[in-house]
N, C-alpha and C positions, 0 to 999 in steps of 0.2 A: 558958259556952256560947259556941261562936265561931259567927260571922256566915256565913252562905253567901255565895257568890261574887258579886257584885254585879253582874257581867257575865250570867252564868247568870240572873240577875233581871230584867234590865233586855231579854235575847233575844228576851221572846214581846213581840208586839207588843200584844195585847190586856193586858201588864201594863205595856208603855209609855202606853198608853192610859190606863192609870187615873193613871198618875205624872202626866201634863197633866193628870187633872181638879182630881187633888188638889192639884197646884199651884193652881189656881184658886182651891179651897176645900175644907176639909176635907166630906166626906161620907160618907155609909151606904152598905152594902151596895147597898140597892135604890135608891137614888139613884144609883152607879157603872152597876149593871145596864141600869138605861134605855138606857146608849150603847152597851151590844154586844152582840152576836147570840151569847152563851150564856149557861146555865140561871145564876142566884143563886148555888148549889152551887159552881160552875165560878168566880165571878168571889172568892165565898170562897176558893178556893185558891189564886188569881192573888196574890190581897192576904195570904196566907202567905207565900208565898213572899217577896213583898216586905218581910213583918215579919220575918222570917228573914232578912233579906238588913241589915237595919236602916234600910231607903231608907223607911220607912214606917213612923208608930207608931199607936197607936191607944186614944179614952178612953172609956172606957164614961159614958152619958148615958140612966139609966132602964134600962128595958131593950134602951136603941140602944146601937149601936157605933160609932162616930165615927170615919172613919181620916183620916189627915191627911198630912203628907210629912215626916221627919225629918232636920232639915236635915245632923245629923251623919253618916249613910249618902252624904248626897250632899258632904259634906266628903271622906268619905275615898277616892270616885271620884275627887273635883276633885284631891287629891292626887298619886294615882296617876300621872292621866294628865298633870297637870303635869310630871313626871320627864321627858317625852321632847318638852319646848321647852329650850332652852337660851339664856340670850345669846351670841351671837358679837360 
């Protein structure tokens, strides 16, 4: 299965928003929800996308779902855009 674009992931700003929370600390669904002004439904598809994209993983705890940041999604950003510094 390949990765979605990480750029296309990282576009909406409501799913930059959850990438700062979960930097902070891994959290739920409804825990994410609290800080933005759309439906539960809406912020599940934000964080697909981000699981899709591999900037984000997530462990099931009961019947919770824990999402957290994956650090290797954001290695391979780091990489990318590393390519266009150079030493002179």
């Amino acid at each position: 299965m390949s990765k979605s674009d990480l750029f296309v992931a990282i576009a909406d700003a409501n799913r930059r928003y959850l990438l700062e929370e979960l930097r902070r600390e891994p959290k739920t669904v409804g825990e994410l929800a609290k800080g933005l002004s759309v439906t539960r439904p809406a912020v599940s598809q934000h964080l697909r996308v981000l699981l899709d994209s591999g900037l984000v993983g997530v462990n099931a705890l009961g019947t919770k779902r824990i999402y957290h940041i994956e650090e290797a999604g954001f290695t391979r950003l780091h990489v990318w855009l590393d390519q266009f510094w150079t030493e002179d």
